[in-house]
Backbone as CSV, one residue per row, in Angstrom:
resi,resn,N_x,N_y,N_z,CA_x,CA_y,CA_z,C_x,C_y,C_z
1,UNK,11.151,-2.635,12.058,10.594,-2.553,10.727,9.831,-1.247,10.534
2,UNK,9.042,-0.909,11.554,8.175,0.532,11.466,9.105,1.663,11.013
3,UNK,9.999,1.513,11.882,11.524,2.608,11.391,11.918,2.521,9.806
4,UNK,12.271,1.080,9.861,12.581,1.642,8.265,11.631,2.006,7.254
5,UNK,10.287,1.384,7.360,9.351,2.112,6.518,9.181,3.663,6.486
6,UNK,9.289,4.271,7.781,9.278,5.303,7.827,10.391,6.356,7.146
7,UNK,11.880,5.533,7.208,12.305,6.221,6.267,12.464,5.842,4.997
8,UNK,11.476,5.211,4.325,11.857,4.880,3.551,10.743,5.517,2.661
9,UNK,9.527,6.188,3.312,8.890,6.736,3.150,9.275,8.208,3.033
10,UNK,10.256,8.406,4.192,10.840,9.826,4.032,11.445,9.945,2.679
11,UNK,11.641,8.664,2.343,12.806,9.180,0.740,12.379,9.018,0.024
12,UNK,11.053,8.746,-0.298,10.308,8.909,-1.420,10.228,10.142,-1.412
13,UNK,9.183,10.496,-0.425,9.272,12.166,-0.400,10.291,13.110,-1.277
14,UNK,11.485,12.949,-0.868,12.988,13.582,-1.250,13.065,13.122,-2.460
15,UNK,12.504,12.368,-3.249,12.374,12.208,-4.540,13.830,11.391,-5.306
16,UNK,14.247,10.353,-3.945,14.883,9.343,-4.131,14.579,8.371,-5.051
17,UNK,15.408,7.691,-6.165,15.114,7.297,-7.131,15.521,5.519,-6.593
18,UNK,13.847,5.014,-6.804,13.968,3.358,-6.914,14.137,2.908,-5.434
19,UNK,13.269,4.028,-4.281,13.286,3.437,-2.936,12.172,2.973,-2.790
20,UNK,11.055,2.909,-3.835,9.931,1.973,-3.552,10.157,0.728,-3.753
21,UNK,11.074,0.097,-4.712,11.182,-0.662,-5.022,11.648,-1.768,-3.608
22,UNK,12.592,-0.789,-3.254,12.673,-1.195,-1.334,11.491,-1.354,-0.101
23,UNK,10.955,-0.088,-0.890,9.618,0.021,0.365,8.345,-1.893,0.783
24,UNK,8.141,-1.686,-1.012,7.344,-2.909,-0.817,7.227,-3.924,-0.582
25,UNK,8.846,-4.943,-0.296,8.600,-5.923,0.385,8.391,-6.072,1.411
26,UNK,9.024,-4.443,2.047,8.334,-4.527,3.662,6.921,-4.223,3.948
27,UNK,6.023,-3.762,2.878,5.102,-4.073,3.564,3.641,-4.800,3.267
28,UNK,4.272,-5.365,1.911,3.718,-6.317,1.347,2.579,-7.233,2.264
29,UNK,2.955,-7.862,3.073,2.157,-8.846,3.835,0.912,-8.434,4.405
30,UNK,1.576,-7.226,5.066,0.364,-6.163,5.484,-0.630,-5.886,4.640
31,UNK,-0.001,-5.560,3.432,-1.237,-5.219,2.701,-1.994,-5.975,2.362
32,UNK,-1.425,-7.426,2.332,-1.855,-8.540,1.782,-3.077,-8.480,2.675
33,UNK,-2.534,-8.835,4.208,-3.661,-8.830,5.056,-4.631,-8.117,4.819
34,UNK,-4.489,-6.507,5.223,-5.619,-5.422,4.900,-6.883,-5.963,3.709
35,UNK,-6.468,-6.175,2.393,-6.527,-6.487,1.320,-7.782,-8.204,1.424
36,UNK,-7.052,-8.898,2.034,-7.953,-9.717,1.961,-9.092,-9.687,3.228
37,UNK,-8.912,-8.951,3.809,-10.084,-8.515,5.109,-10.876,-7.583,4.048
38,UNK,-10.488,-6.505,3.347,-11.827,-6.166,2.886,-12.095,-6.607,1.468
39,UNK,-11.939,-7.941,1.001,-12.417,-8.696,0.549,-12.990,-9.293,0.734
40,UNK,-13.324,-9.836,2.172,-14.157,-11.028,2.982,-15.647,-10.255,2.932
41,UNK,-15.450,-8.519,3.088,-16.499,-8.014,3.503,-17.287,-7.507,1.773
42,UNK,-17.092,-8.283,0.553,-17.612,-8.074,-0.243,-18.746,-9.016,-0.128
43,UNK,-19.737,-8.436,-1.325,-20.693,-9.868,-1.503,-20.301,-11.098,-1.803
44,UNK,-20.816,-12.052,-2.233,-20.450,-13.426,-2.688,-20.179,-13.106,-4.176
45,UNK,-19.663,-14.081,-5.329,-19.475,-13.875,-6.222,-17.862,-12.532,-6.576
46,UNK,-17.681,-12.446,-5.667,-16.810,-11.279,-6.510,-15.178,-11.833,-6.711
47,UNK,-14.915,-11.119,-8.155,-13.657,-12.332,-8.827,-12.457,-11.324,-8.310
48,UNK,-12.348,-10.634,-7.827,-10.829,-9.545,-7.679,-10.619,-10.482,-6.529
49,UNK,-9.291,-10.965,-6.851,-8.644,-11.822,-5.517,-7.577,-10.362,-4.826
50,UNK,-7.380,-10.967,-3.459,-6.473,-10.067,-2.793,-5.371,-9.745,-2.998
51,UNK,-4.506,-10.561,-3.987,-3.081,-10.205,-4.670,-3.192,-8.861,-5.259
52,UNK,-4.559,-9.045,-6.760,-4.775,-7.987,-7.545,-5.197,-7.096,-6.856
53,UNK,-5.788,-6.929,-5.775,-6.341,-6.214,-5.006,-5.002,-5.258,-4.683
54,UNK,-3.709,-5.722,-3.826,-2.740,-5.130,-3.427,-2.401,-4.375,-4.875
55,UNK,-2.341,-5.196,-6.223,-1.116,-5.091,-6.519,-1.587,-3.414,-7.034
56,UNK,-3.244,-3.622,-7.913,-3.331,-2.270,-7.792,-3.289,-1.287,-7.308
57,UNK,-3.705,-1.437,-6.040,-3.318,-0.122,-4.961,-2.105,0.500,-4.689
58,UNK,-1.750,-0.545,-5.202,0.365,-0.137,-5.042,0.414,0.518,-6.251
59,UNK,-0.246,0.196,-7.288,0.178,0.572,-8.480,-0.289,2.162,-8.939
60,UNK,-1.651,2.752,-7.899,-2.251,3.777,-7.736,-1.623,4.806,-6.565
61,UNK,-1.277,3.899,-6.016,-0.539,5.247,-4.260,1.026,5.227,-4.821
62,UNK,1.874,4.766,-5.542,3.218,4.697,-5.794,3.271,5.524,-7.261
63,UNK,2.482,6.005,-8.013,2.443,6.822,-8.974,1.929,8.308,-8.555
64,UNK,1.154,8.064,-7.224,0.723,9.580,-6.955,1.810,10.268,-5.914
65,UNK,1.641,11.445,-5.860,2.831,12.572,-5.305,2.661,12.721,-3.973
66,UNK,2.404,11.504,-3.205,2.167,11.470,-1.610,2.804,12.017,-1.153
67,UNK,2.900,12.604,0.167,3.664,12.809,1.413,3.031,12.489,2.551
68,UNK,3.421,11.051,2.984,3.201,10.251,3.677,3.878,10.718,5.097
69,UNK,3.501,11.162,6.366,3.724,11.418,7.318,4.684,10.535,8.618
70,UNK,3.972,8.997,8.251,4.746,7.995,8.541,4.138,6.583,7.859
71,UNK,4.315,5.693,8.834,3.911,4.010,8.131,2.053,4.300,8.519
72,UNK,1.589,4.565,9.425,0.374,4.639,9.622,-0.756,5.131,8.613
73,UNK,0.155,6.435,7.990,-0.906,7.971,7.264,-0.638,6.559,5.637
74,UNK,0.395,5.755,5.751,0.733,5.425,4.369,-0.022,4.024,4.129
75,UNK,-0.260,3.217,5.268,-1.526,1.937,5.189,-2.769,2.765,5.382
76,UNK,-3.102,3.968,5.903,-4.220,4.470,4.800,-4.717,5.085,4.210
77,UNK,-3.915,5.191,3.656,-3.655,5.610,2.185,-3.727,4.878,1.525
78,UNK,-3.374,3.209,1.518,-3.269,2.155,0.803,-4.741,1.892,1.279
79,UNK,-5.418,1.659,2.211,-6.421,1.299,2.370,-7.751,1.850,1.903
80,UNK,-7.494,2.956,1.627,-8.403,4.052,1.250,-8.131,4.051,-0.681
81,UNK,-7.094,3.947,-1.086,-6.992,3.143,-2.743,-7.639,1.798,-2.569
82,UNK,-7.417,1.098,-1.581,-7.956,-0.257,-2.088,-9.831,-0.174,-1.923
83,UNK,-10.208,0.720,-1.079,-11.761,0.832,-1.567,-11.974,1.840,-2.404
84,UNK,-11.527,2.647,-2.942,-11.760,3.447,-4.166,-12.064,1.842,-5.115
85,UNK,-10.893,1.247,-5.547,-10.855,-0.033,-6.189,-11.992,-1.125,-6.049
């Protein structure tokens, strides 16, 4: 799985049309995870559940002009949108 993210990351880069659309079910879960770990570490009271949590970050790192190095540089990258958020 690391492999294909990685190229699948490479082809974003190359400015392949509609390979995110591929990218994110692979790594969906992950983020899910990430996502709800630093949710745990909010205060009490807070309403952003971990779905919305992903979905924005996806929706912020998949519009910007990354060049993602591999799967590693690209969860954080996602991780680093999801605390901007």
């Amino acid at each position: 799985m690391s492999a294909d993210v990685t190229q699948l990351l490479n082809a974003i880069e190359e400015g392949e049309p509609h390979v995110a659309e591929k990218l994110l079910p692979l790594v969906y879960e992950e983020l899910r995870r990430l996502a709800a770990s630093k949710m745990s570490q909010q205060p009490a009271g807070q309403t952003l559940q971990a779905t919305a949590l992903v979905h924005e970050a996806w929706l912020r790192i998949s519009k910007e002009n990354h060049r993602w190095e591999d799967r590693r540089h690209f969860f954080s990258a996602a991780a680093e949108a999801m605390r901007r958020i």
